[in-house]
C-alpha positions as CSV (number, residue, x, y, z in Angstrom):
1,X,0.0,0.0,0.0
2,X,0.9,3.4,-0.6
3,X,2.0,5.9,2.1
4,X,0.4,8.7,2.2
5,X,1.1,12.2,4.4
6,X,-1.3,14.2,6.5
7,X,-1.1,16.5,9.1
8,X,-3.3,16.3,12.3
9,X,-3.9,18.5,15.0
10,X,-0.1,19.8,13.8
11,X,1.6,16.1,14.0
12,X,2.3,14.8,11.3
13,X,1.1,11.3,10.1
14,X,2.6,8.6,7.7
15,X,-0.6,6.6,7.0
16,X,-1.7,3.8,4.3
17,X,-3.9,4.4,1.4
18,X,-7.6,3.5,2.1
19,X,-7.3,4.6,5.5
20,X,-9.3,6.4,7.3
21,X,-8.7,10.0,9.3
22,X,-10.1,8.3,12.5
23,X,-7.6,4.8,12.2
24,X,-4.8,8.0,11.4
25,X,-5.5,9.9,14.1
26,X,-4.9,6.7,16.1
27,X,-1.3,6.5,14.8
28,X,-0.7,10.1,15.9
29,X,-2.2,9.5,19.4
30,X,-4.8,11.9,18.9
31,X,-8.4,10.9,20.4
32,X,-11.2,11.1,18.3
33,X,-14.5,10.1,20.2
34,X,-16.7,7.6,18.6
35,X,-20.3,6.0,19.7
36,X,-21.7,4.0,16.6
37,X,-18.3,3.3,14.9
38,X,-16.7,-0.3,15.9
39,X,-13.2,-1.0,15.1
40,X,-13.1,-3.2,12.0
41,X,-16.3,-3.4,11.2
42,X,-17.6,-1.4,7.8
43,X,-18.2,2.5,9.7
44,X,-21.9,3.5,9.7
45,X,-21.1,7.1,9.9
46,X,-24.7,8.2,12.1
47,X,-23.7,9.3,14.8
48,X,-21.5,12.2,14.0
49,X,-19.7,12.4,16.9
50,X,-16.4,11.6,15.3
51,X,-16.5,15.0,13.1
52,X,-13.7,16.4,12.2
53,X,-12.5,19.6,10.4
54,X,-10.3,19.7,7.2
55,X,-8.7,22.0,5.5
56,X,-10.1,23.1,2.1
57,X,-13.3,21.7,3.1
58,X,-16.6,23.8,4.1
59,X,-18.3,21.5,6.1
60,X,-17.3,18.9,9.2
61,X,-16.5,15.6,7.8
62,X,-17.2,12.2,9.8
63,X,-13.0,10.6,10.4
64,X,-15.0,7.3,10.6
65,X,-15.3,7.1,7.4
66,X,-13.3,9.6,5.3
67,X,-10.1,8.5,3.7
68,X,-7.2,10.0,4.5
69,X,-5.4,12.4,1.5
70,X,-1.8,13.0,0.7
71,X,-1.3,16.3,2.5
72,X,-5.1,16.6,4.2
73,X,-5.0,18.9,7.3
74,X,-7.5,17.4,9.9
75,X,-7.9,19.5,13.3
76,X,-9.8,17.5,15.9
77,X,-10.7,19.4,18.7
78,X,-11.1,23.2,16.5
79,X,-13.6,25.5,18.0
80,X,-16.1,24.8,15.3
81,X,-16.0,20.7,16.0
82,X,-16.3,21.0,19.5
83,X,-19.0,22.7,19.1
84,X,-21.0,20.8,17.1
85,X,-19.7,17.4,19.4
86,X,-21.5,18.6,22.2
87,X,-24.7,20.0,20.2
88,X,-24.8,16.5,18.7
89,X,-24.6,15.0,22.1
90,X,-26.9,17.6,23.4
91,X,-29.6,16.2,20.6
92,X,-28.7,12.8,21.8
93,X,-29.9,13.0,24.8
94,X,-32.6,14.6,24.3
95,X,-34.1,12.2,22.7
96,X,-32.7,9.2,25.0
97,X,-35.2,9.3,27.3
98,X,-34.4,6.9,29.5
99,X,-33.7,6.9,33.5
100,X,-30.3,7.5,33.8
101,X,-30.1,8.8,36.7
102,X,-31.4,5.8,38.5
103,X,-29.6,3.5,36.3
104,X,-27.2,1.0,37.9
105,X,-25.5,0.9,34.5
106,X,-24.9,4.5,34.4
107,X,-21.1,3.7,34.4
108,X,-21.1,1.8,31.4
109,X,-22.8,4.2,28.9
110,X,-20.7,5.7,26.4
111,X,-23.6,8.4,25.7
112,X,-22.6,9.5,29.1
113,X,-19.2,9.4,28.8
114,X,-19.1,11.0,25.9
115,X,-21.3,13.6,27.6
116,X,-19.0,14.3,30.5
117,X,-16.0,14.2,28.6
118,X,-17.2,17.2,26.2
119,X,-18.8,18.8,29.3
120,X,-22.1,18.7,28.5
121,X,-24.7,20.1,30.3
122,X,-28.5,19.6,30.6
123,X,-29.6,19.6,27.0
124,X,-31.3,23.0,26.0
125,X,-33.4,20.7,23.7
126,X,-36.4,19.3,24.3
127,X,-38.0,16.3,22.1
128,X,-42.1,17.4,21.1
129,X,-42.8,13.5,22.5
130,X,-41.1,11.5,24.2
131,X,-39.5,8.1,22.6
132,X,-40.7,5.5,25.2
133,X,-41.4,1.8,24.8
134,X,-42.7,-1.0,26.9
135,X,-39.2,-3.4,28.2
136,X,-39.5,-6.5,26.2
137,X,-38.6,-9.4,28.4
138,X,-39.5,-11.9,26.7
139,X,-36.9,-13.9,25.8
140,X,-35.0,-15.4,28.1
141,X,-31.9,-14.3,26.6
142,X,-32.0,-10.6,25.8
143,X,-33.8,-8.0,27.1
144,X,-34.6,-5.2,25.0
145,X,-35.7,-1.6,26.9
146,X,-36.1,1.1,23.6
147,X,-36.9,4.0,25.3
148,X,-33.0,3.5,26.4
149,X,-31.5,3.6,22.7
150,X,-30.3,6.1,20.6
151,X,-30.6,4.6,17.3
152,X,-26.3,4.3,17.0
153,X,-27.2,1.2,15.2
154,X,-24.0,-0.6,16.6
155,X,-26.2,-3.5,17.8
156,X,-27.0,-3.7,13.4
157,X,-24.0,-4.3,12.7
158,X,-22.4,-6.2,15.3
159,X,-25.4,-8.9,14.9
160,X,-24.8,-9.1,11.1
161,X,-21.0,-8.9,11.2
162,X,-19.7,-10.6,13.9
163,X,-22.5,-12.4,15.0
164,X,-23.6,-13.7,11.8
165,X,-27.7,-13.7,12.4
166,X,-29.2,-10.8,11.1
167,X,-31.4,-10.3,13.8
168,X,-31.7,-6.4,13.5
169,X,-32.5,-3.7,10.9
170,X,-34.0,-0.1,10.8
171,X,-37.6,0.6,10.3
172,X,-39.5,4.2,9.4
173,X,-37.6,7.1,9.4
174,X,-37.8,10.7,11.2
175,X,-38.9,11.1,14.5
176,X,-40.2,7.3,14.2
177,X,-37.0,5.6,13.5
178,X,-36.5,2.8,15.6
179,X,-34.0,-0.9,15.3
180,X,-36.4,-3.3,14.6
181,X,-36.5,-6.9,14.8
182,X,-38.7,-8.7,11.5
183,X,-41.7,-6.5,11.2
184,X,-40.7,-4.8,14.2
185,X,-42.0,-7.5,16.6
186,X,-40.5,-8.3,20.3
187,X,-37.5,-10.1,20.7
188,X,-37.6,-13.6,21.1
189,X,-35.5,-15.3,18.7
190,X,-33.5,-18.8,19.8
191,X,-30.6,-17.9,17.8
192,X,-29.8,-15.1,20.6
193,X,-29.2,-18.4,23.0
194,X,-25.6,-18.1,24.0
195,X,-24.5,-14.9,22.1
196,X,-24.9,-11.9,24.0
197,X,-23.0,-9.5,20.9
198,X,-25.5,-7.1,20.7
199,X,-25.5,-6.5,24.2
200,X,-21.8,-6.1,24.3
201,X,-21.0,-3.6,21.7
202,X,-24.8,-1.7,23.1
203,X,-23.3,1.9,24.1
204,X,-26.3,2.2,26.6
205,X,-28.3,-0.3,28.5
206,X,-31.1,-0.4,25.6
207,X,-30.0,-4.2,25.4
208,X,-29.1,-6.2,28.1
209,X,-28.5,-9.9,29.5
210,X,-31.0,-11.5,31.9
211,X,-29.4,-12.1,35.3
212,X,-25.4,-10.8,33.5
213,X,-24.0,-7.6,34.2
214,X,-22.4,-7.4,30.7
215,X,-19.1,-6.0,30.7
216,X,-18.4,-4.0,27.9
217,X,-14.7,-4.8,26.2
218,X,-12.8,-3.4,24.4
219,X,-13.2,-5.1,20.3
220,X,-10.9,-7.7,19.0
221,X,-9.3,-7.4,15.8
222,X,-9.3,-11.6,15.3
223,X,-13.1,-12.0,15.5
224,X,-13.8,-8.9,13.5
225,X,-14.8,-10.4,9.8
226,X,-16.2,-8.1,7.6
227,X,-18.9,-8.6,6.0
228,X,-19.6,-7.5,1.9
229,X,-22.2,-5.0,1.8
230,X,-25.2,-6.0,0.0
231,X,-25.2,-5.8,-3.7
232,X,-26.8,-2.6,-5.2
233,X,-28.8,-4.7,-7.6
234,X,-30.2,-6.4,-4.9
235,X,-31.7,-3.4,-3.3
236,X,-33.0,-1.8,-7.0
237,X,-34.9,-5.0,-7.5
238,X,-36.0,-5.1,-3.3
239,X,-37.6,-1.9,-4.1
240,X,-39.6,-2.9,-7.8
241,X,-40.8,-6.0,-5.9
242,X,-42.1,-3.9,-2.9
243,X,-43.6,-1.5,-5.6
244,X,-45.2,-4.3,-6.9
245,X,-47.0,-5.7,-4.4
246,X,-48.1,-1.8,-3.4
247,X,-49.9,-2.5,-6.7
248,X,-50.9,-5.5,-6.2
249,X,-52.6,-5.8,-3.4
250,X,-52.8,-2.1,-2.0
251,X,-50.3,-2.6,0.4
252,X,-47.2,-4.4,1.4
253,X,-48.4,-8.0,3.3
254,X,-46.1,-9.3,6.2
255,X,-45.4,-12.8,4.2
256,X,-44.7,-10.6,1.1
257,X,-42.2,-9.2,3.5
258,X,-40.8,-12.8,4.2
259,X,-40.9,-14.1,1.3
260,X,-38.8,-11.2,-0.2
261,X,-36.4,-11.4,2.1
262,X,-35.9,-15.4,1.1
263,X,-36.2,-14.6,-2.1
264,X,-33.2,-12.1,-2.1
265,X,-31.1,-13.7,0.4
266,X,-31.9,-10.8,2.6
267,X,-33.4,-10.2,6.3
268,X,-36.6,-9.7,6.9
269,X,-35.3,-6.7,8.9
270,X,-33.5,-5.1,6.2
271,X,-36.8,-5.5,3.8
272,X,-38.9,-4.7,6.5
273,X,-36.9,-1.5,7.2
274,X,-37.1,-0.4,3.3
275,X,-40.7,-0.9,3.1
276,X,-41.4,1.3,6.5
277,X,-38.9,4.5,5.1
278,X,-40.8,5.2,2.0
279,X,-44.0,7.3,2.4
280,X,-45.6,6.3,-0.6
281,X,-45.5,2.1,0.6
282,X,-47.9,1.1,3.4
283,X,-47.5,-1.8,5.9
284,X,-51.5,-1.6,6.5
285,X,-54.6,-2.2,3.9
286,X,-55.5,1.4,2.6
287,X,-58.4,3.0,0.7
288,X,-59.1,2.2,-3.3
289,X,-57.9,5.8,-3.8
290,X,-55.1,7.2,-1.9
291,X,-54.8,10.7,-1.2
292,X,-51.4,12.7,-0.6
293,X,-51.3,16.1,0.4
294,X,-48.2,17.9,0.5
295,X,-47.3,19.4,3.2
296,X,-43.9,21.1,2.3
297,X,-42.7,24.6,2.8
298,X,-44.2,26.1,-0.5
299,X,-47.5,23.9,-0.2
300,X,-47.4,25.3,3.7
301,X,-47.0,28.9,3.2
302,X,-50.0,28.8,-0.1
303,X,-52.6,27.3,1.7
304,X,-51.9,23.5,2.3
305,X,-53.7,23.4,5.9
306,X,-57.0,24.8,4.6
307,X,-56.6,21.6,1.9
308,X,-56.3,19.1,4.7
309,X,-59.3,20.9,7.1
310,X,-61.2,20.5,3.6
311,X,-60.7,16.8,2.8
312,X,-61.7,16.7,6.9
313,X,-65.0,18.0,6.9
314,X,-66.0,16.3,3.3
315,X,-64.6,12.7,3.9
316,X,-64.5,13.1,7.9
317,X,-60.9,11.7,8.1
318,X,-58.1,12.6,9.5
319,X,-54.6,12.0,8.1
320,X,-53.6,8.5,8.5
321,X,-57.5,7.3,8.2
322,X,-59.3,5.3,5.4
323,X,-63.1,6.4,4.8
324,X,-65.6,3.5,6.2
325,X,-66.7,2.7,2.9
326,X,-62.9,2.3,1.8
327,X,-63.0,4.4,-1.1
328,X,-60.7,6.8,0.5
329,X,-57.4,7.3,2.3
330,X,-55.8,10.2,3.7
331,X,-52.3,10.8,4.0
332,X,-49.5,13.9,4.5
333,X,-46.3,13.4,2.6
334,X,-43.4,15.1,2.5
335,X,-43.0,15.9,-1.4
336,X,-45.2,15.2,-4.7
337,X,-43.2,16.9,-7.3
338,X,-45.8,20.0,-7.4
339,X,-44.1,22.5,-5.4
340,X,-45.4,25.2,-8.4
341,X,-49.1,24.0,-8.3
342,X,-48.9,24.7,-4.6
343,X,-51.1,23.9,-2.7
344,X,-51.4,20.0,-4.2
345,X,-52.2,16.9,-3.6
346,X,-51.4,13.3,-5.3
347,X,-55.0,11.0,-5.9
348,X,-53.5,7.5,-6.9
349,X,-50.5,8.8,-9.5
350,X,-52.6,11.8,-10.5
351,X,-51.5,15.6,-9.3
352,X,-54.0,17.9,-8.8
353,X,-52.7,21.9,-8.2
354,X,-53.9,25.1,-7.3
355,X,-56.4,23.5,-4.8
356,X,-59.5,25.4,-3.3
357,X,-62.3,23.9,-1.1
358,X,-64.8,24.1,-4.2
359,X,-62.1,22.8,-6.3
360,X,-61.2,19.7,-4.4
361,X,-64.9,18.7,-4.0
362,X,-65.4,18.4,-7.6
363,X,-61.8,16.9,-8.0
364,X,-63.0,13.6,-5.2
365,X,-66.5,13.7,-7.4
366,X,-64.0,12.2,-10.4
367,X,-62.9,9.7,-7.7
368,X,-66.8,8.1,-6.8
């Protein structure tokens, strides 16, 4: 491999092509702080805790996964990335709305570490509802408290990669994001018997051992095989097939889940996880006709709320509804492609603009 020279934090570095700022800044003795990255392991890069500044650049750049450049200038601990460490950690925990204070593990979670180290305060942030869930204790080998994880997704990987079981994937997305397990169900799967990864390489006590106080260790490089990311095709035709059945039958079906994921060699997490991001699949039976109204910026500021108070009183839904008779469904998406038709909304594949009350009742008439 080929050396290449950078400067950090004003040492400089003799470090190998392909590496990355956060395995050179290692070599120089300089600290970076991590919380979803795990050493030899492919870096998921969503935490952001591990920003760094370089020279030339306009923006912070995650060292977890940024290859290193023959004469890059990295600083680490600038003005600017400190900053932004502790708002980040300051978001954080916001949203982690478990009971720290009273928890016994308290000593083990790198959130709070992390926190103290960067000298964090209370956050000035507070989340519009809180994240909690109901501890699953259901199986007798894991136990699973959500309302104590901060979506790192370090438990993802370190099932799939050093594990080997693909028990976890991501579902939804925004302020509903969550790790779930198949079609976000409670843990209780028999392949956790006598494994414990997740638990170890948990930054918080979201995920714990039964009766074990899990002690977490540091990684070792000999069990750490990597595992080949899935192929891009894969995904392209993951997401026709879910289209499909959206088509099909109006929705995407749980087995239709499972029987992608067999199909495709894939988990029923990871499909699972795709068909919960995108707004325009559903996981539930909907309406013959499916509304969309955007509520964007543009849409917003011409008029969109007076659309959705309309579609109220004439179908007497609210978003997220189905009419009794099922002829319609009501939904608020992020973007239809409209933006100058403001306000709009999307009935099946057809975009209506320029909306008014009187307007959209003759528009659902075309819809009886």
């Amino acid at each position: 491999m080929t050396d290449v020279k950078l400067t950090i934090d004003d040492v400089k570095v003799i470090g190998k092509e392909g590496m990355m700022i956060l395995d050179a800044a290692e070599l120089a003795g300089v600290d970076i702080p991590t919380l979803c990255h795990i050493r030899g392991l492919h870096p998921i890069g969503g935490c952001r805790i591990c920003v760094v500044e370089m020279e030339g650049s306009s923006r912070l750049v995650g060292s977890c996964h940024t290859p290193i450049a023959e004469g890059m200038v990295v600083k680490t601990r600038s003005p600017k990335v400190l900053q932004t460490r502790k708002t980040l950690v300051e978001l954080m925990l916001a949203g982690h709305t478990g009971p720290c204070v009273s928890d016994t593990r308290i000593g083990q979670c790198e959130l709070n570490s992390i926190a103290s180290g960067l000298e964090v305060g209370p956050p000035r942030f507070q989340a519009r509802r809180a994240r909690t869930y109901p501890v699953e204790n259901v199986s007798p080998y894991l136990t699973r408290d959500m309302t104590k994880c901060i979506l790192c997704g370090r438990c993802v990987i370190a099932c799939a990669e050093i594990a080997k079981k693909d028990v976890f994937g991501t579902g939804y997305r925004g302020f509903r994001s969550k790790i779930v397990v198949d079609c976000d169900i409670v843990i209780d799967k028999e392949v956790c018997k006598n494994c414990g990864i997740c638990a170890e390489y948990c930054p918080t006590s979201a995920l714990t051992i039964p009766g074990v106080a899990v002690q977490k260790k540091a990684v070792r490089a000999e069990r750490l095989t990597a595992r080949s990311a899935p192929e891009p095709s894969r995904h392209d035709r993951l997401l026709s097939m879910l289209e499909k059945a959206q088509g099909e039958f109006g929705y995407v079906p749980e087995k239709f889940i499972a029987e992608t994921a067999a199909s495709l060699n894939m988990t029923i997490s990871d499909v699972y996880g795709v068909a919960s991001f995108y707004s325009f699949l559903s996981l539930q039976p909907r309406g013959r006709n499916i509304i969309r109204v955007c509520g964007n910026v543009p849409c917003h500021m011409k008029g969109a709320h007076t659309v959705v108070e309309s579609l109220r009183k004439e179908l007497s839904i609210a978003p997220g509804e189905t009419t009794p008779d099922g002829r319609f469904s009501l939904e608020l998406t992020n973007c239809i492609g409209a933006c100058d038709e403001a306000p709009a909304m999307l009935v099946n594949d057809d975009i209506h603009g320029g909306l008014t009350p009187e307007k959209l009742s003759s528009v659902l008439k075309d819809y009886a």
